[in-house]
KEKE-3310 file (N, C-alpha, C; in steps of 0.2 Angstrom, whole numbers, plus 5000, padded with zeros to 4 digits):
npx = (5086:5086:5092:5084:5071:5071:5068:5055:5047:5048:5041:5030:5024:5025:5016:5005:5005:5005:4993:4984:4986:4983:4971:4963:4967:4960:4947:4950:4953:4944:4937:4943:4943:4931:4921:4914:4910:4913:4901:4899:4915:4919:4912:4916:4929:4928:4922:4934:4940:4933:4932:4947:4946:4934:4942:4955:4952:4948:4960:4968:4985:4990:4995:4990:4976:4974:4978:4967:4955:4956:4954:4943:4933:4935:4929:4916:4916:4916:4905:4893:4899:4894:4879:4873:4882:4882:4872:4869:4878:4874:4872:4879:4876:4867:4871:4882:4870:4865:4878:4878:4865:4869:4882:4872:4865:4876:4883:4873:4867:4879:4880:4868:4871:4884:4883:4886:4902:4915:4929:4946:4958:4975:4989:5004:5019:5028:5044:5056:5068:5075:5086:5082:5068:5056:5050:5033:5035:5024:5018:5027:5027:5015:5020:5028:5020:5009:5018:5021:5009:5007:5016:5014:5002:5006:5015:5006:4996:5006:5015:5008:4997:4983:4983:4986:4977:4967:4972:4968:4955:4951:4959:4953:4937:4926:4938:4945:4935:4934:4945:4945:4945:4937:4926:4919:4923:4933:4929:4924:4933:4941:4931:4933:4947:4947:4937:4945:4957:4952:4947:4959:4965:4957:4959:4974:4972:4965:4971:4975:4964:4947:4936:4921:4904:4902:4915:4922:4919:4930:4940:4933:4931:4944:4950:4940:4944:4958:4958:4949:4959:4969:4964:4956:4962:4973:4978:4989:4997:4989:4983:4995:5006:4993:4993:5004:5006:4998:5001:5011:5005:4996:5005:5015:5005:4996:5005:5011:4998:4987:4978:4964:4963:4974:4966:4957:4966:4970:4957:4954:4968:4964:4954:4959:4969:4960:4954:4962:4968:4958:4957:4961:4977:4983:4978:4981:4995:4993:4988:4998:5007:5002:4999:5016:5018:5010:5016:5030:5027:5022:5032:5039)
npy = (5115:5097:5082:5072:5078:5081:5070:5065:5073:5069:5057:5059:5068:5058:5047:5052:5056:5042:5038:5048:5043:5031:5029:5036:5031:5020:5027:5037:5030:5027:5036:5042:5034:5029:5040:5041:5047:5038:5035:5024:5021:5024:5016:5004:5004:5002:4990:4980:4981:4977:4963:4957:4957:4950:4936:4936:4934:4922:4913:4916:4923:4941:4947:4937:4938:4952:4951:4944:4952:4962:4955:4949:4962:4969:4959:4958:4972:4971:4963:4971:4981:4976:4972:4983:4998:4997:4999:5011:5017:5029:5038:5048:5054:5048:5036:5039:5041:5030:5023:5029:5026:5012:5013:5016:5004:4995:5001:5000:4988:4982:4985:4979:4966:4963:4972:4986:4987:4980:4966:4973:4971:4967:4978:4976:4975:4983:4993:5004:5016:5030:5046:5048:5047:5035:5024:5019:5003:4997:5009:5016:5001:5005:5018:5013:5002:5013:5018:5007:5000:5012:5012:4999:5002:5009:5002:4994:5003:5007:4998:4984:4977:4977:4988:4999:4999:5003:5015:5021:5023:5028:5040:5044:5039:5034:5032:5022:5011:5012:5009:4994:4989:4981:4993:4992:4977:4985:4995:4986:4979:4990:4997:4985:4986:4999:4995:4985:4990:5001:4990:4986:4997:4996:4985:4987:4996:4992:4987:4998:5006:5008:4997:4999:5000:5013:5019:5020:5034:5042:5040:5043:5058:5062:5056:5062:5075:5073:5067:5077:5088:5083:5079:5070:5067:5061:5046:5044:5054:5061:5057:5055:5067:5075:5069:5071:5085:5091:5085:5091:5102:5099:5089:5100:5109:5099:5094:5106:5113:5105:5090:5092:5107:5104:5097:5107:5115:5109:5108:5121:5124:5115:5121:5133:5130:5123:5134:5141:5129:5124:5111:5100:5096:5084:5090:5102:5100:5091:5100:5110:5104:5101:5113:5116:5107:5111:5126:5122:5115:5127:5133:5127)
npz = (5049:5055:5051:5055:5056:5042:5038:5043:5041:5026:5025:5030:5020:5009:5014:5014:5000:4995:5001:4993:4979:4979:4980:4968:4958:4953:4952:4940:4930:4925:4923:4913:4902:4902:4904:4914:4930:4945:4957:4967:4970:4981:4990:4984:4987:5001:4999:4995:5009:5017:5009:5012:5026:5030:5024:5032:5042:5042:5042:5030:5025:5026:5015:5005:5006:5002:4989:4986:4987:4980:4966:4968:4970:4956:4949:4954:4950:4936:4934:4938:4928:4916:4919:4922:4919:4907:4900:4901:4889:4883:4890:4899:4914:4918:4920:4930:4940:4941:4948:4959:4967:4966:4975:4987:4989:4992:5003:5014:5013:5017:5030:5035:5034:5038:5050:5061:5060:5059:5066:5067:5055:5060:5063:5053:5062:5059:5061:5058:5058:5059:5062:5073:5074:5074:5061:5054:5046:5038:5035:5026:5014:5010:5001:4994:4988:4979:4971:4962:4958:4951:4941:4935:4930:4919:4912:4908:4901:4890:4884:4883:4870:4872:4881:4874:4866:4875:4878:4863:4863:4872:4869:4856:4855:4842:4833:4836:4837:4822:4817:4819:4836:4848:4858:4867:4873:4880:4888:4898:4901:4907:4915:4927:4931:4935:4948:4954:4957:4964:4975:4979:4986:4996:5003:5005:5015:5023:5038:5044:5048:5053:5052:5044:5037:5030:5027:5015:5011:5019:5008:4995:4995:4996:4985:4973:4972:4969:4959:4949:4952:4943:4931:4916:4906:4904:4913:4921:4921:4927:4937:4946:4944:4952:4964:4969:4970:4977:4988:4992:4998:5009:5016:5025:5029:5040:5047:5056:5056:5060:5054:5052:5046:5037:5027:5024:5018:5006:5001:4998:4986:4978:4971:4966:4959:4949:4944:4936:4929:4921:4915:4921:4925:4918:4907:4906:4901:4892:4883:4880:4873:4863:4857:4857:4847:4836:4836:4829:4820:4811:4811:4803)
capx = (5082:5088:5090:5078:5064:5069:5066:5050:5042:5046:5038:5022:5023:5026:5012:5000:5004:5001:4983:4980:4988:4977:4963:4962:4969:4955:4944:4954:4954:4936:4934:4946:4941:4923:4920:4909:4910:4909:4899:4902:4923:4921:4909:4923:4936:4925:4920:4940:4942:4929:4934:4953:4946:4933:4951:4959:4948:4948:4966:4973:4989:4988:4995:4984:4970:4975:4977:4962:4950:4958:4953:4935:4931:4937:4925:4912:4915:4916:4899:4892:4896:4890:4873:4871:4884:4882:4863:4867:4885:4876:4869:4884:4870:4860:4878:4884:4866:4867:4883:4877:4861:4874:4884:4869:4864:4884:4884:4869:4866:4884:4877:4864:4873:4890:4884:4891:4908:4920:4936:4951:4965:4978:4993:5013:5022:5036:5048:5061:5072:5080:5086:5080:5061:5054:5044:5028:5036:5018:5016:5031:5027:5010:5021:5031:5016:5006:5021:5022:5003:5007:5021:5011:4996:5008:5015:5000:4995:5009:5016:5003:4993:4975:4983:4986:4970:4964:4972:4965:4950:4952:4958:4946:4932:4926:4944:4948:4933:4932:4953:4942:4947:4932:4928:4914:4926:4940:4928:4921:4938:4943:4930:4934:4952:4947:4936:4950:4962:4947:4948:4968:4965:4954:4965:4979:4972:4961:4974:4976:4956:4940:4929:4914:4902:4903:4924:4923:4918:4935:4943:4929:4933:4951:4949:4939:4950:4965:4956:4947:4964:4974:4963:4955:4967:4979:4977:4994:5002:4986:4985:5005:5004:4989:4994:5014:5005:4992:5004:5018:5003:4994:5008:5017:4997:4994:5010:5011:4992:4984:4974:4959:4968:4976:4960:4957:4970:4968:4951:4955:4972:4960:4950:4963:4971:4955:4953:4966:4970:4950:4957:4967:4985:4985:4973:4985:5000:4991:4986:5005:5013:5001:5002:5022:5018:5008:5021:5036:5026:5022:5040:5044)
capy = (5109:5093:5078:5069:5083:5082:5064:5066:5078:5067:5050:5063:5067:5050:5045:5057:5054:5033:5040:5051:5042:5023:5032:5041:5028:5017:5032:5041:5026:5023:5044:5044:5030:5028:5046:5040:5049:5031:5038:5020:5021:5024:5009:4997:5003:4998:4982:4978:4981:4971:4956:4957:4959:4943:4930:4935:4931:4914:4912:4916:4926:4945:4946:4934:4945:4958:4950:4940:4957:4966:4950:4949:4969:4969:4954:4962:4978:4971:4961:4980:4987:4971:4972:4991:5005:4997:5001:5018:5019:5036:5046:5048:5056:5040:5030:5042:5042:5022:5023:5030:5019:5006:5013:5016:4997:4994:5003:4999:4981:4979:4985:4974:4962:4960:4976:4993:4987:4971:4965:4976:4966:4969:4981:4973:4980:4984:4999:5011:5023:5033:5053:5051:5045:5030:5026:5012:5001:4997:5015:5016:5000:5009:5021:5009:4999:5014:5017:4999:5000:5015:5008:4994:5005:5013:4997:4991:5007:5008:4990:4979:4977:4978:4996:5003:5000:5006:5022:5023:5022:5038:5047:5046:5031:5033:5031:5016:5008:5013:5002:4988:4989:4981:4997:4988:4976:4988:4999:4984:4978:4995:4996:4981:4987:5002:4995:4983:4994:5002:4985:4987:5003:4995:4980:4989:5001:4988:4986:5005:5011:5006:4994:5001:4999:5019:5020:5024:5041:5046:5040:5047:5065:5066:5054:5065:5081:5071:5066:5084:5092:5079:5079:5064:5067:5054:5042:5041:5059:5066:5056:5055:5076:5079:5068:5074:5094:5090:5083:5097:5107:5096:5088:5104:5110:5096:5094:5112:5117:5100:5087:5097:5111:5100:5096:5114:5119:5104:5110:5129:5124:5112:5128:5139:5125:5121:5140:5141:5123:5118:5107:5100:5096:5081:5091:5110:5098:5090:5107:5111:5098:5101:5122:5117:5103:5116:5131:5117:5113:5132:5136:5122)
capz = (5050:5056:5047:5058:5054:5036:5036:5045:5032:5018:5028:5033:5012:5005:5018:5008:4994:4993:5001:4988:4974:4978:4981:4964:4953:4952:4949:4935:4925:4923:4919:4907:4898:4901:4904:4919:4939:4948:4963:4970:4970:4989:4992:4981:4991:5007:4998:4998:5015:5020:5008:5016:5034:5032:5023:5036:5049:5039:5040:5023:5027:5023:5007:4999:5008:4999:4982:4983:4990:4974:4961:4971:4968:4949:4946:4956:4943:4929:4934:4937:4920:4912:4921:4925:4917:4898:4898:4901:4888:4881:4895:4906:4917:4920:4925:4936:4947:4942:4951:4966:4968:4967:4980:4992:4990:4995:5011:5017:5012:5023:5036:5037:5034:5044:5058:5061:5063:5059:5069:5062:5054:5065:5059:5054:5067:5056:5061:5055:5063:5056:5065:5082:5074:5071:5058:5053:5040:5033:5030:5020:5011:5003:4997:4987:4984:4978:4965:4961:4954:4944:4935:4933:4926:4913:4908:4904:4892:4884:4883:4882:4866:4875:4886:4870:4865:4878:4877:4859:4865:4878:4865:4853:4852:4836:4828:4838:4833:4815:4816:4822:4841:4851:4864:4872:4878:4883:4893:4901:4907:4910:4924:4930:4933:4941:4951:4958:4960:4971:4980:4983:4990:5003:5007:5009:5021:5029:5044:5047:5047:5055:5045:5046:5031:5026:5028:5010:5013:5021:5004:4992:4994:4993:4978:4969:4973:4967:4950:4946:4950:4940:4923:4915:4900:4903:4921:4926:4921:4931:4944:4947:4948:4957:4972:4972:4971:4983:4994:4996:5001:5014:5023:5030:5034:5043:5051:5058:5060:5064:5051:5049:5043:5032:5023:5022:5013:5000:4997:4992:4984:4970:4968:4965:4955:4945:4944:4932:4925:4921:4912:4925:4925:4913:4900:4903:4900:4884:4876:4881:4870:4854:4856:4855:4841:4831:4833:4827:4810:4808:4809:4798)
cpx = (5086:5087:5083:5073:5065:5066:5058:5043:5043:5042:5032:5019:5021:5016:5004:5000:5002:4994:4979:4981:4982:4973:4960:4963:4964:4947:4946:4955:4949:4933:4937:4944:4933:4920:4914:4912:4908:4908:4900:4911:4923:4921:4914:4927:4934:4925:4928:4942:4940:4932:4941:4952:4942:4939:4952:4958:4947:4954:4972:4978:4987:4990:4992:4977:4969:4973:4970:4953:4951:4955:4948:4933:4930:4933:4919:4911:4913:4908:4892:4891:4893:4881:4869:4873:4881:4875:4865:4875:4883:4873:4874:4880:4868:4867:4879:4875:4866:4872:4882:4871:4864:4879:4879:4867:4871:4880:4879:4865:4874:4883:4873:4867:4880:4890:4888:4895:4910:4929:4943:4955:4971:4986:5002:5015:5028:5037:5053:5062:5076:5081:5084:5073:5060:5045:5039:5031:5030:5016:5020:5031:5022:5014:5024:5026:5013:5009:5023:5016:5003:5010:5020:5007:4999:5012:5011:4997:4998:5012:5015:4997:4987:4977:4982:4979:4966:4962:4969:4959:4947:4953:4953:4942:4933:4930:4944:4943:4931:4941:4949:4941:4938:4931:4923:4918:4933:4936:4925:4927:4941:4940:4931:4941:4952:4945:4939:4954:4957:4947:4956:4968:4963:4959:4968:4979:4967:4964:4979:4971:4953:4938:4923:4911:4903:4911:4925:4921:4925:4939:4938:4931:4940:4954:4946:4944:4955:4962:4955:4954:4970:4971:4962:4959:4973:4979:4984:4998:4998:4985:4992:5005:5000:4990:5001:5012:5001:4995:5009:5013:5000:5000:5013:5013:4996:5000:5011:5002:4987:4980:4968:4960:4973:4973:4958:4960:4972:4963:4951:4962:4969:4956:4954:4966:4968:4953:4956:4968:4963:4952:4959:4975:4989:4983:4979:4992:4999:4991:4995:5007:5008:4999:5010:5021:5015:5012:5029:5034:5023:5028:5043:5042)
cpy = (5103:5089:5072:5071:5081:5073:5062:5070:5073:5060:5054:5062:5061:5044:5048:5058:5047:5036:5041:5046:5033:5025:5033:5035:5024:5021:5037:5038:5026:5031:5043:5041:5028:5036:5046:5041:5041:5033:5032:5017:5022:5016:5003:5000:4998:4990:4978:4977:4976:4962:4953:4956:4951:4935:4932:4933:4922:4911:4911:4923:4934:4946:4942:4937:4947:4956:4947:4946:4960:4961:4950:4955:4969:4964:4956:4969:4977:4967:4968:4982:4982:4973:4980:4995:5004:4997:5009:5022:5026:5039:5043:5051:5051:5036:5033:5042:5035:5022:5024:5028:5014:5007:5015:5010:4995:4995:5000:4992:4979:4981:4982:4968:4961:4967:4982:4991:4979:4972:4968:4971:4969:4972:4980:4978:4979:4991:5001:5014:5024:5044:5053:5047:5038:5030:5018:5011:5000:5003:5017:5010:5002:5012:5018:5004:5004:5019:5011:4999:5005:5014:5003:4995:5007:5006:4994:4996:5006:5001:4987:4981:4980:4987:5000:5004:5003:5014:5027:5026:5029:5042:5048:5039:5028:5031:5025:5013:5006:5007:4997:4986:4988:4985:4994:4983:4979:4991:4992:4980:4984:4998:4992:4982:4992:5001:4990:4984:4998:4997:4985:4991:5000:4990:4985:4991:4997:4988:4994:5009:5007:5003:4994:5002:5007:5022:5023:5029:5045:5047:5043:5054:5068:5061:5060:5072:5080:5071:5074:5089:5086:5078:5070:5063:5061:5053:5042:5050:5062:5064:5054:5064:5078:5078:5070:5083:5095:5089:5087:5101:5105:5096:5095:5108:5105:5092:5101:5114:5111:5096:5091:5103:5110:5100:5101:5116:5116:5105:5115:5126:5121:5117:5133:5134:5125:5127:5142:5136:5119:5111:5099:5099:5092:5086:5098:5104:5094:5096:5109:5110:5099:5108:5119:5114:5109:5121:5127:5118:5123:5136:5132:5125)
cpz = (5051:5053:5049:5056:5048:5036:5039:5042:5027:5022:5028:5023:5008:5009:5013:5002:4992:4994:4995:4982:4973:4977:4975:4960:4950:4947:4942:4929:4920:4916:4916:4901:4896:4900:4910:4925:4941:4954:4969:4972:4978:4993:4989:4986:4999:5005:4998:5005:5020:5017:5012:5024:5035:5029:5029:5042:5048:5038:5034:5026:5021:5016:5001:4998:5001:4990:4978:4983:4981:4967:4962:4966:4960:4946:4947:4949:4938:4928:4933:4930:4916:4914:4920:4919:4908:4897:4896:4897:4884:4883:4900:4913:4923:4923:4929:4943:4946:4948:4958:4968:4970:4974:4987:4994:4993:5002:5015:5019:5017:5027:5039:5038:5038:5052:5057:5060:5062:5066:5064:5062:5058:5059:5058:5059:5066:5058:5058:5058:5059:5060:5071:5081:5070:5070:5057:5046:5034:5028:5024:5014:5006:5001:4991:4983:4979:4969:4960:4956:4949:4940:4933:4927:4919:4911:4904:4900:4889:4882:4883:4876:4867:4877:4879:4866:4869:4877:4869:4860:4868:4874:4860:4849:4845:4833:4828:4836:4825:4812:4820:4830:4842:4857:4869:4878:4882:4889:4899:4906:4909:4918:4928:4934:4938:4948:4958:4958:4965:4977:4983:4985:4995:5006:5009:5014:5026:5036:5046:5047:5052:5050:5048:5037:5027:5026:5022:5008:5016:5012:4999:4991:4992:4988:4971:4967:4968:4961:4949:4945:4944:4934:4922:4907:4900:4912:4924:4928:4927:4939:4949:4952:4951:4965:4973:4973:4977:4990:4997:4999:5008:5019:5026:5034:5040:5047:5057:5065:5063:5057:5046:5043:5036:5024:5017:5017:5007:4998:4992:4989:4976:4968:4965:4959:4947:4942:4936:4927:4925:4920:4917:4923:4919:4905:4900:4900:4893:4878:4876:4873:4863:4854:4853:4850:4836:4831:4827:4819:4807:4805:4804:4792)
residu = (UNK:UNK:UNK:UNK:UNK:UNK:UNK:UNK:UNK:UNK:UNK:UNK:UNK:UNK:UNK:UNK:UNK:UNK:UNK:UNK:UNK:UNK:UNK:UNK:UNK:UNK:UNK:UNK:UNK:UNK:UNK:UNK:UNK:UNK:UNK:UNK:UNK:UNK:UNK:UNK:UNK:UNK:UNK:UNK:UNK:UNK:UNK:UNK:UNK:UNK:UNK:UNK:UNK:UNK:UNK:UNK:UNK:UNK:UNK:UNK:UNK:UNK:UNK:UNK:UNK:UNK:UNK:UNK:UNK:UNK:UNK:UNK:UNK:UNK:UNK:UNK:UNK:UNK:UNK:UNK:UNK:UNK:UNK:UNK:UNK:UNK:UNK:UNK:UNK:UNK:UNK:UNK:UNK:UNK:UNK:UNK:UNK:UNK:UNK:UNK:UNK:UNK:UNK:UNK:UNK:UNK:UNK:UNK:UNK:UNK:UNK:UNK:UNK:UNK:UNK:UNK:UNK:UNK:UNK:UNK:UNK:UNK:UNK:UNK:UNK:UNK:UNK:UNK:UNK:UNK:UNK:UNK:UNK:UNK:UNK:UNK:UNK:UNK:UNK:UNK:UNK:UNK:UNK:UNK:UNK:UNK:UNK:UNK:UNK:UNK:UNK:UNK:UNK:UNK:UNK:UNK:UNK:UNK:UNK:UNK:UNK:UNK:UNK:UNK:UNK:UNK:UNK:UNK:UNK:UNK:UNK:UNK:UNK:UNK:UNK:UNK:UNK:UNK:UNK:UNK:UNK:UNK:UNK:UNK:UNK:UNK:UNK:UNK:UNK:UNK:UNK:UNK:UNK:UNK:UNK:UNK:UNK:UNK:UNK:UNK:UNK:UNK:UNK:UNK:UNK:UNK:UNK:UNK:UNK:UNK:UNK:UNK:UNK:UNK:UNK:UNK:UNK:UNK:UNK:UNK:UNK:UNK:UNK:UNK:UNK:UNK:UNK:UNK:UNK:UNK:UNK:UNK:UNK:UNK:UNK:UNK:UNK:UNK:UNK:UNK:UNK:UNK:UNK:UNK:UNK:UNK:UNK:UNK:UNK:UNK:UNK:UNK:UNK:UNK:UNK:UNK:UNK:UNK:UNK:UNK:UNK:UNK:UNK:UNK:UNK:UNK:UNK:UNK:UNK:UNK:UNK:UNK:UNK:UNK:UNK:UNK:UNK:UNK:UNK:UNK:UNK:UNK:UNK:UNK:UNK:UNK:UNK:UNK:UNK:UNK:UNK:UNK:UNK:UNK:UNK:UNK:UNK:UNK:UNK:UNK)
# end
């Protein structure tokens, strides 16, 4: 294989993974910590896109867009669990169809309101060459943006006061509340973070999609995918591994046999996956590490 081709396979890769890895992040936080399916994480990612698509039509430069769609959304959510999810913080049940009520008012209150269809933001026409091929800088900036967020994410659990509470939190409520920790306000900024990280998913990909009020339907399903194979056990390890496992199997599918096919074989491969790692990948990797902690202290 050529240096060109290989370079070509890791851009198709890299490209498939920010997708997955944005998409999921925002979703993966809320499960872990809330224990709550946000059946509206499609609709937030749409509501960023849209926020980014109307700034920019009002002349604030893309990047501001983007940061101001992502702080919108996250304000947006956290008004959400204030109003809505914290009615329903013990019937995970009643939140999840919450959530999707909430996302049917979304999609379809945008469509009344701004019309099938907005004006797309138009896309940097940054290149790359590299082997004979050239490539879309934008695309390669999601992937560094879409590791930029998760280094961020894991900053913020482990070395930030609040993350560490958080992470309390996830692992086992009661405790954390029994040390005083307020969980009421952690899940409430918890969803606010996922919900804008839902909003920087959509920015980002606003000048590479259609904005149409249901767009959050292409990112929805291989959100979910990524989280269910990635485990709500810890947000970064699961969604870090679900979208880098997911990925070596999509892009040589979907380079080879076409898109669709692609899809396919990200469907069965979460089956097979999930077949074997219920848990998923963060949850086999937890039981991992306290099987070895418990053999250590029996040997001790």
């Amino acid at each position: 294989m050529t240096l060109g081709f290989m370079g070509n396979l890791f851009y198709q890769y890299a490209d498939n993974m920010a997708f997955l890895l944005l998409a999921a992040l925002g979703l993966i936080i809320i499960l872990g910590v809330l224990d709550i399916i946000n059946l509206a994480h499609g609709e937030m990612i749409m509501m960023g896109a849209y926020v980014t698509t109307i700034t920019y039509q009002l002349g604030l430069p893309l990047g501001l867009c983007i940061v101001v769609s992502a702080v919108a959304v996250g304000l947006f959510g956290l008004v959400v669990e204030r109003l809505v999810i914290r009615r329903f913080s013990n019937d995970k049940l009643g939140a999840m169809v919450a959530t999707w009520g909430i996302s049917l008012i979304l999609s379809q209150g945008t469509l009344i309101i701004f019309g099938p269809s907005m004006a797309p933001v138009p896309l940097p026409q940054w290149k790359l060459s590299f082997g004979g091929y050239s490539y879309s800088g934008y695309r390669i900036f999601l992937f560094v943006m879409a590791l930029t967020v998760l280094a961020g994410l894991w900053t913020y659990l482990y070395k930030i006061r609040i993350g560490v509470f958080t992470r309390a939190t996830m692992q086992k409520q009661e405790m954390a509340q029994s040390l005083g920790i307020d969980t009421r306000r952690i899940e409430s900024l918890t969803f606010a973070i996922g919900t804008g990280l839902a909003g920087l998913t959509g920015a980002l990909y606003a000048p590479t999609t259609t904005i149409v009020p249901l767009m959050g339907t292409t990112f929805t399903g291989m959100a979910f995918i990524t989280v269910v194979v990635g485990g709500g056990a810890n947000p970064i390890i699961g969604a870090l591994g679900s979208s880098a496992v997911l990925s070596c199997i999509v892009t040589p599918l979907s380079s080879t046999l076409g898109t669709f096919m692609g899809r396919i074989g990200l469907l069965i491969s979460a089956l097979v996956i999930i077949r074997f790692l219920p848990t998923g990948i963060s949850g086999f990797l937890r039981d991992l590490r306290r099987r070895k902690t418990d053999d250590n202290i029996s040997d001790s």
